[in-house]
Structures are given as C-alpha cells and as structure tokens.
C-alpha positions in Angstrom: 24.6 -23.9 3.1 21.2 -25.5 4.2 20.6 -22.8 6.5 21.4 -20.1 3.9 18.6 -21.7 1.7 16.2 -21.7 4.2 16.7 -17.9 5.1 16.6 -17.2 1.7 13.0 -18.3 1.4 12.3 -16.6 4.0 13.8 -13.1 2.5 11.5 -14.2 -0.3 8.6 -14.2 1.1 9.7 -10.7 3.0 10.3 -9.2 -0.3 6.8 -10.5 -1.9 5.4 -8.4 0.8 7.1 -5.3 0.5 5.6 -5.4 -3.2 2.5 -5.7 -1.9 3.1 -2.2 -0.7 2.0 -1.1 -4.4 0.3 -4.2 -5.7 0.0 -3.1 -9.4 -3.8 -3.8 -9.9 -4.8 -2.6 -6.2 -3.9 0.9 -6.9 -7.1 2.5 -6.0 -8.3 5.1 -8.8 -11.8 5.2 -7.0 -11.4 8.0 -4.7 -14.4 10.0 -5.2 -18.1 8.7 -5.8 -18.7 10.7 -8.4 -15.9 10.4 -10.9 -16.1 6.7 -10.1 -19.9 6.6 -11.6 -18.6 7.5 -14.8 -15.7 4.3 -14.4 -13.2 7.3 -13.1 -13.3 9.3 -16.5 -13.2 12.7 -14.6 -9.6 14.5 -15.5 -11.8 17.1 -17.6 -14.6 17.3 -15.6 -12.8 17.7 -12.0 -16.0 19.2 -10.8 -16.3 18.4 -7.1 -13.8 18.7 -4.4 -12.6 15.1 -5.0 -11.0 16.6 -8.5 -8.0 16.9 -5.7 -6.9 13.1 -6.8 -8.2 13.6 -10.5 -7.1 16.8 -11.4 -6.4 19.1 -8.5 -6.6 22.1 -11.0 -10.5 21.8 -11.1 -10.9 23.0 -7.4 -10.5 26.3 -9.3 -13.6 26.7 -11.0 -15.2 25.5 -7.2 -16.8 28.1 -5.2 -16.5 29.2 -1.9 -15.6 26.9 0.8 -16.9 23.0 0.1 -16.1 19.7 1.9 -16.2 16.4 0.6 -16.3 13.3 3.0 -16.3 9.6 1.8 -16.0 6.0 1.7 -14.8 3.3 -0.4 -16.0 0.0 0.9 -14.1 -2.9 -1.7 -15.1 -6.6 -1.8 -11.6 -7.9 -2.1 -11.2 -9.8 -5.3 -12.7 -13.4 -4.3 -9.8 -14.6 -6.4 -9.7 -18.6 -7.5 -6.9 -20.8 -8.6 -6.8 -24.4 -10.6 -3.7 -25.9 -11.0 0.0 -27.0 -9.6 1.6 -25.2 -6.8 4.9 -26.4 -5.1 3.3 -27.5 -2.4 1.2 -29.9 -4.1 2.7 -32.6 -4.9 2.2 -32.7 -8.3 -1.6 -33.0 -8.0 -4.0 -30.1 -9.5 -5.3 -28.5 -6.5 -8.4 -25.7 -6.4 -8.1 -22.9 -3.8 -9.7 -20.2 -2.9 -9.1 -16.8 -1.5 -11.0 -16.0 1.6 -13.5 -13.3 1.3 -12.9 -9.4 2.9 -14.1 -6.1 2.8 -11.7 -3.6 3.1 -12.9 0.2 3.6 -10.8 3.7 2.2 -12.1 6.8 3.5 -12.1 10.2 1.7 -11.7 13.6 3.0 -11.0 16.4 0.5 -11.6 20.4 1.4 -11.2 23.3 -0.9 -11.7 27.1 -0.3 -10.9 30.1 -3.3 -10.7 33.5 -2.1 -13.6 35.7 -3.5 -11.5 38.8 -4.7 -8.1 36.2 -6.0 -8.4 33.6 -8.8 -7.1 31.4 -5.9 -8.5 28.6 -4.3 -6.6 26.0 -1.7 -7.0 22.1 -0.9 -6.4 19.7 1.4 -7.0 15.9 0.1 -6.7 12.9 2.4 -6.9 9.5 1.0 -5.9 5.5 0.8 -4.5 5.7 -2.6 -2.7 1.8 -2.2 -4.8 -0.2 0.0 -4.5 -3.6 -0.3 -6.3 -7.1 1.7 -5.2 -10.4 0.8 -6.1 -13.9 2.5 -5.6 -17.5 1.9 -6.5 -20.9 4.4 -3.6 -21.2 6.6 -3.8 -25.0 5.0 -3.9 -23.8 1.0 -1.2 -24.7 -1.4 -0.2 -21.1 -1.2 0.7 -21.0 2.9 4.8 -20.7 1.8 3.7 -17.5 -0.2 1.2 -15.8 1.9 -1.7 -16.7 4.2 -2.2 -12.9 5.2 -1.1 -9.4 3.9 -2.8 -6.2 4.6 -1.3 -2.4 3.7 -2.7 0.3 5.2 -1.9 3.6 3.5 -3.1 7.5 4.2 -2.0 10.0 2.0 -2.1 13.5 2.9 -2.0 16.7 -0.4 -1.9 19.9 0.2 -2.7 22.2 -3.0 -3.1 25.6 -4.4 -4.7 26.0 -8.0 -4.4 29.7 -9.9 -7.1 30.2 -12.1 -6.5 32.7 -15.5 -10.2 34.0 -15.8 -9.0 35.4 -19.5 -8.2 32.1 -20.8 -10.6 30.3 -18.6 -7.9 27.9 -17.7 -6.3 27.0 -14.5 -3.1 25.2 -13.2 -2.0 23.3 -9.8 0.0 21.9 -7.7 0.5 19.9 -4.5 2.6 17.5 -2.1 1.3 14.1 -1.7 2.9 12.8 2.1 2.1 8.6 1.8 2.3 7.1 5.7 2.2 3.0 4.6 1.5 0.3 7.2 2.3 -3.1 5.8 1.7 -6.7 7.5 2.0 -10.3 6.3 2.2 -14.0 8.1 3.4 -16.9 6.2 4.5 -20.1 6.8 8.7 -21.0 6.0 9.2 -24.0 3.9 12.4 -25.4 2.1 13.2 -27.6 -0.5 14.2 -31.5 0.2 14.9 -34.6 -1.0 11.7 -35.7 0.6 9.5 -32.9 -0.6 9.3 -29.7 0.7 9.9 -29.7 4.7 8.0 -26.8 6.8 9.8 -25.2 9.6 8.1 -22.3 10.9 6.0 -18.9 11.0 6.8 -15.5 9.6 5.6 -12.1 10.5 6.6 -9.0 8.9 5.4 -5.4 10.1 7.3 -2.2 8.9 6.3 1.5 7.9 7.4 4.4 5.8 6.5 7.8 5.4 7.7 9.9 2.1 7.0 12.2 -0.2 6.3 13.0 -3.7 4.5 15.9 -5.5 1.0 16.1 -8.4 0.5 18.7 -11.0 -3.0 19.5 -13.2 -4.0 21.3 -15.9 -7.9 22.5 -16.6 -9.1 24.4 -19.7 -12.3 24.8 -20.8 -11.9 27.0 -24.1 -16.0 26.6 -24.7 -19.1 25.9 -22.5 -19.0 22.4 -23.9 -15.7 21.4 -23.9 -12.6 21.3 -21.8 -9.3 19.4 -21.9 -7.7 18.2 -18.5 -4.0 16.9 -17.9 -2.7 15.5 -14.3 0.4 14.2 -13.1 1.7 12.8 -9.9 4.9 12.0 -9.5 6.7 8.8 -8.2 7.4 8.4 -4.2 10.3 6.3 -2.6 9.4 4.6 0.1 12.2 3.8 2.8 10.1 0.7 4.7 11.3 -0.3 8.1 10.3 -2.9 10.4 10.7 -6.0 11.8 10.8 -10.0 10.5 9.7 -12.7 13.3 9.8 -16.1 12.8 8.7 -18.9 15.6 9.3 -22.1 14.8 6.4 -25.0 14.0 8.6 -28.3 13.3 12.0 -29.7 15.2 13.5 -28.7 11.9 12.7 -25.0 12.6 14.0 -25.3 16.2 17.1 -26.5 15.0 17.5 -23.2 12.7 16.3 -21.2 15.5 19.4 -22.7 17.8 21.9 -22.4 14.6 21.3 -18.7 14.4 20.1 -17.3 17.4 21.5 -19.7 20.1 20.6 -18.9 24.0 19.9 -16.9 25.7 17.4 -15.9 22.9 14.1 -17.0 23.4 13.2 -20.9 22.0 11.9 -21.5 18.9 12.0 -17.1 18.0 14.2 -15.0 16.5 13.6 -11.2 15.0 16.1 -9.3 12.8 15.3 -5.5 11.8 15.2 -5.1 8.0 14.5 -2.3 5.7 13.6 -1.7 1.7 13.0 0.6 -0.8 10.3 0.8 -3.1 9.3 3.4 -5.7 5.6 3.8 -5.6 5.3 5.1 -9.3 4.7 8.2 -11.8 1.4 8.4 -13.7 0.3 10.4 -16.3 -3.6 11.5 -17.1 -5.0 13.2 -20.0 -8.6 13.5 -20.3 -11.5 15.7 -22.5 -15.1 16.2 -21.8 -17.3 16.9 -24.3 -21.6 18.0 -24.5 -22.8 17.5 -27.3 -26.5 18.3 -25.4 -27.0 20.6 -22.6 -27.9 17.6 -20.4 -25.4 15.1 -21.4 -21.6 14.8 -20.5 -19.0 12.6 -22.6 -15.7 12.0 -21.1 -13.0 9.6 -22.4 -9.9 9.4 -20.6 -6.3 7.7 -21.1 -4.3 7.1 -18.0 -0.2 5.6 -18.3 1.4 4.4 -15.3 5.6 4.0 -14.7 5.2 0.8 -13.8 8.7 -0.2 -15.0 10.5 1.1 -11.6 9.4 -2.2 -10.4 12.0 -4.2 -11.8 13.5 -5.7 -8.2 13.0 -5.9 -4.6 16.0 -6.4 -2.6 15.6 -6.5 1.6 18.2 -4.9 3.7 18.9 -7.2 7.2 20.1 -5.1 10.5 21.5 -8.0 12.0 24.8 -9.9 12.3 22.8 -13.5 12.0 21.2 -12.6 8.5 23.9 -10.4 7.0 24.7 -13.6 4.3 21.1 -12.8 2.8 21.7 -9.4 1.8 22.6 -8.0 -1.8 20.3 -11.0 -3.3 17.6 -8.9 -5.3 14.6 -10.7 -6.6 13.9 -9.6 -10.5 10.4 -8.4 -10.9 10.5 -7.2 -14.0 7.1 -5.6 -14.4 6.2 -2.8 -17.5 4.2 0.4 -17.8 0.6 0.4 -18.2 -2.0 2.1 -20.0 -6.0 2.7 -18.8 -8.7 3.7 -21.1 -12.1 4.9 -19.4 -15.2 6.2 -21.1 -17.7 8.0 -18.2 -21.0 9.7 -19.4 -23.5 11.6 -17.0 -27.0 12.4 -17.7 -29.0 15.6 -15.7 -32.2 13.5 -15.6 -33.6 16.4 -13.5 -32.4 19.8 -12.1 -31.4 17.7 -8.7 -30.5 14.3 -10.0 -27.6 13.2 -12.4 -27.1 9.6 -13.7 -23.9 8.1 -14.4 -22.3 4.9 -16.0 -19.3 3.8 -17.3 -16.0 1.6 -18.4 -13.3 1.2 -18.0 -10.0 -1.4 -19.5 -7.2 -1.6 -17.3 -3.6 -3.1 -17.9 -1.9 -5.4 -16.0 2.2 -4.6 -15.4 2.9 -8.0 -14.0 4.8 -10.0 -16.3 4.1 -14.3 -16.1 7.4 -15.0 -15.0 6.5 -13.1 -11.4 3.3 -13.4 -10.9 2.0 -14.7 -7.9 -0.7 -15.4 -5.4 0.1 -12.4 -3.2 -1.2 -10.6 -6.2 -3.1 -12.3 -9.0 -3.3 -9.4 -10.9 -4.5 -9.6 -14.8 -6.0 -7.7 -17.5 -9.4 -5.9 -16.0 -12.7 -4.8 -17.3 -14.4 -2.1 -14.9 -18.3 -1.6 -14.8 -19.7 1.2 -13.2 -23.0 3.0 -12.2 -24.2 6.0 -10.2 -26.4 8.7 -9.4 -25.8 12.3 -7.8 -28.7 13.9 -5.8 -27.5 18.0 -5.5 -28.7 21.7 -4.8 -26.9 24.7 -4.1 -26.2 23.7 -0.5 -24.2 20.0 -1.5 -24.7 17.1 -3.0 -24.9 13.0 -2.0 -23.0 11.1 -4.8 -23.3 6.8 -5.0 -21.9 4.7 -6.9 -21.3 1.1 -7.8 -18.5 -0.9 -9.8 -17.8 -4.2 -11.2 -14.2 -5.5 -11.9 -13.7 -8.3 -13.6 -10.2 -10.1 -13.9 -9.5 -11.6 -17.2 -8.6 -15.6 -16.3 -4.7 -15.5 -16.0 -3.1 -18.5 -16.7 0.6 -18.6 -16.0 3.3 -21.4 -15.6 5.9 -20.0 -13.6 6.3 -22.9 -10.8 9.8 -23.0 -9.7 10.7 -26.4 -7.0 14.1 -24.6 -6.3 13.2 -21.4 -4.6 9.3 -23.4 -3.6 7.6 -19.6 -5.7 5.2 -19.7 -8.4 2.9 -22.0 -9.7 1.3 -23.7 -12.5 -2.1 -23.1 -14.0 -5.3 -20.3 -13.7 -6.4 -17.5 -11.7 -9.9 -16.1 -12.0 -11.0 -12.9 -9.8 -13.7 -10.7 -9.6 -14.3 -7.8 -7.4 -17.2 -5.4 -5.6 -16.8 -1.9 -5.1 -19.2 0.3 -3.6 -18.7 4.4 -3.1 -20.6 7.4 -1.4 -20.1 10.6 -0.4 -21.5 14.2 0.4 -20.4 17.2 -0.6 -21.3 20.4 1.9 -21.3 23.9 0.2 -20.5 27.2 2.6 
C-alpha cells in the first residue's frame, strides 16, 4: 500500500507534465511581428505571409512569391508566489521562478500563380512552447523544478481567391512534432511530515495532426471581415519515466520494485498519454475610417474544455497498479478580445499598438506552479519599415498576469498550495519579409 502511494505521486507529477504539453496561458498567438504590433488583432487584415497562423485565407490577396522569416524571443513569466505549499511546514514561504528566455522561430512562404486565383503556403512555427523553472530547494521541488516543451508545427495550405466577390477561402494541415521534458523531486506523505525519496525525469514525443480553415472578404476598400479555425490535435506522447533515488527510503522502493539485477537506486518504466491540444475559433473585422489609419478588433474562443483529465498509461509489469487513476482537470473554454490599430506615418513606415484581454481556463481547484496561469492584460507596440522589395516588422509586448490567489493545498496527494501568484512577462518579435 505505501509503495502504491508513493508511485502514485510520482504518476502525478508525470501527468502535470504531460499538461504542460499545452499549458493554457503559454499558447503562443505571437507568431508574426506584425500582427503582434497591433496585440495579434490581424484575422481581417492577414496581410503578410504570417496571415498563415492568423488567417491562412489572406495569402490570397499576396503577390507573387514572398518569404517571411522570424523570431520570437519570450522572457518567461518571472512568476512570484506568497503563501503555504505542502512542503512548508505550515510557514508562509516566498519563492521565485528562475528567470529564462525562450526563443520560437518563424518561417512562413507563399506563392499564387499569375494566370490562377491561387496561391500556396507553407507555415513553420512553435505554436506551444513552454519554459518553466523553480530552485531545486523551493517549496515547489515535489511539483516541478524543470519543464521545457519544444514544439514545431509544420501547415501546408492552398487559398482560392473569387476576384468577383473579392473574397477568398483556405485550407491547410497543421503536423505538431512536441518534445516534452521535466525533473522533479518524489516526496510522500508521513506521519513525520513529508519524507523525500528521489529524482524524476520524464522525456517523451508525439507527432499528429490536425487541420485550419479561413475566410477573407473585403466587400469595400475599407473594410473586410475575416474568420479562422484550426481544429483540435490528439497527441499520442511516448516516452520514458526515470527515477534515481536521493534517500535510503528511495533505495528501499527502488529494491521493492525493481530488485537486482537492475541497476541500484534506478528504475525506468515506458509510459504513454493522450492529450487533445484544442479547437479555436477567430473572428475578426478591420475597419479605415482614414486612408492612413487601420482599426481591427478581434474575438478569439478557445475549446479549452477537452482538458478535463490526464491519465498516464505504464508499459511495465512493476507500475501496472498505477494505471486507470485519471487526475480531474477540469478546465473551461476561453475567450480573447484584442483591439490592434496601425498608422502609415510615411509611405515606408507604419506604427502599430495595441491590447489585448486574455482568459484563463484553469479552474482554482488545479492550478498549480507548473502553470500559474491567470487572467492577462497584453500591451503591445511596433513599427514596420517596407517597399516593394519586403519589409522589416518589430515589435514589443507586455503581459501582465492578474495576481491569482488560490487555496487548493491538498497534504494527501503533497499538490497545490495556499496563497498568491503574481507574473509578468517580456516578449520581443522581428521579422523580414522578402518579395520576388
């Protein structure tokens, strides 16, 4: 029985990071320098090649052959934390996330044929990255020290433009590859206070597919309407759990279930999951009401609610008593509201601001410090320097986190904790844009 406890933190703490693998408020909307200027209003606009995340039906009013190559360098939330945690012993503690910079590169191409209303599009991008760190000695080591996922997703698109209606549609495959990682140290609850046996690793991958549709209409020469959907995308993640043991307690588990001639103080197991990355939904319109200004106001939901469990699959005779124990998450759909503007100061240079309100689907009863997601307020400026051979787009952004204050601290399972989280976090954006 004491043994299956102390696994079963350890599935936890496996299952917080397959989460991770979409951590709600780390989806990264900010996939193209320009759009993110304007605080990511840009479903109606979809002007540059980037519109392939936005709205891949704008690559139709493109021409010729463009390329559009970028970066996205984020100062990971420096997230702070005041209160109780299980490890602390009934004293408030204050910790504090270690800093990180964590860079996404862009690549998005479009061509459209001179005598067709067609035009093609390839779009490569990180659209779940995710870098999180706390002291190996915080008050949060049980729930995560380290967790990093490293996504690339590849879409291949074609758009059909009806010149008569001056309105185009698209479509595309989105292929996610997803690299996740974590360490944590294994603790379990006592008599005595929670007693630490070990180390955990985790490492798996997945690689599936989903699909994205857009609509583009401009029915005047100062106004269009834009609509994009992408759909949701199963991930089947396989990979490996390690533990090594830190404590005589944790050699003694080690010898329990993996006896010789395993290696001392180590065991591995294979596991798997499944987690549904999911659907969104963006409507946008874009409105001049002077030749030189742009308007935009955008309203993006997001199926959130497919996150309602995690449950971890063990390959291996030793573990088999943990599986078919999900762990509820419970988290709700979420709306975004962003307002972008952009300004042709001259005939070469474009200024841009704007903001954004984002949502948080995590519910209080699972939130965590893996991902001390809240309530958002996004602050952006930017400036586009262009002529008829490309362009050079930057662009700046300020998220703040609204303080999250939750009281979710559970001694059983050692998850949760009691009191405030306050984040805030950097982005910076650039890219160029090469006309043939």
């Amino acid at each position: 029985m004491k043994r299956k406890l102390i696994l079963s933190v350890a599935a936890g703490a496996i299952l917080a990071t397959a989460g991770m693998s979409y951590g709600a408020g780390f989806r990264i909307n900010e996939q193209g320098a320009k759009a993110m200027g304007m605080a990511n209003a840009f479903t109606a606009q979809a002007d540059d090649p980037s519109a392939l995340y936005f709205n891949p039906a704008g690559i139709s009013f493109l021409k010729g052959a463009q390329v559009n190559l970028g970066s996205l360098l984020i100062a990971v939330p420096e997230t702070e934390f005041s209160g109780l945690t299980p490890l602390s012993n009934g004293a408030t503690v204050q910790e504090k996330a270690k800093r990180d910079l964590f860079v996404a590169p862009t690549v998005y191409a479009t061509y459209s044929f001179e005598n067709l209303p067609l035009t093609l599009g390839l779009g490569i991008n990180s659209i779940y990255p995710l870098a999180k760190s706390w002291d190996a000695s915080s008050n949060f080591r049980n729930q995560v020290t380290n967790i990093s996922i490293k996504p690339i997703n590849f879409q291949p698109t074609v758009s059909y433009r009806f010149d008569d209606l001056n309105l185009a549609v698209a479509a595309g495959v989105d292929v996610t590859y997803a690299q996740v990682s974590l360490q944590n140290a294994i603790y379990t609850p006592s008599l005595a206070g929670p007693a630490e046996f070990g180390d955990l690793g985790v490492d798996g991958t997945a690689t599936d597919v989903g699909f994205n549709l857009g609509v583009l209409w401009k029915p005047r020469k100062d106004l269009s309407f834009g609509a994009a959907y992408r759909s949701k995308i199963t991930l089947h993640i396989s990979g490996d759990a390690n533990f090594i043991a830190t404590q005589p307690t944790g050699y003694a588990l080690v010898q329990s279930i993996a006896p010789a001639p395993f290696t001392p103080g180590r065991f591995t197991s294979p596991a798997s999951t499944t987690i549904t990355l999911p659907q969104s939904a963006n409507l946008g319109v874009a409105w001049k009401p002077i030749e030189k200004l742009t308007l935009e106001l955008d309203a993006e939901w997001t199926g959130w609610s497919c996150f309602d469990k995690l449950q971890i699959n063990f390959n291996s005779a030793q573990f088999s008593a943990l599986n078919n124990n999900p762990i509820p998450k419970n988290w709700k759909d979420a709306w975004a509201y962003k307002f972008g503007a952009q300004y042709a100061a001259t005939p070469i240079v474009d200024l841009r601001a704007g903001y954004a309100y984002d949502t948080s689907p995590v519910p209080d009863s699972t939130l965590g410090a893996e991902l001390p997601d809240s309530d958002r307020h996004n602050v952006s400026v930017g400036i586009g320097l262009h002529n008829s051979f490309g362009a050079i787009d930057l662009a700046y952004m300020w998220v703040h986190f609204i303080d999250r204050t939750v009281n979710n601290m559970d001694l059983a399972t050692l998850r949760g904790e009691n009191g405030t989280f306050k984040s805030d976090a950097h982005l910076f954006g650039a890219n160029v844009t090469i006309k043939f």
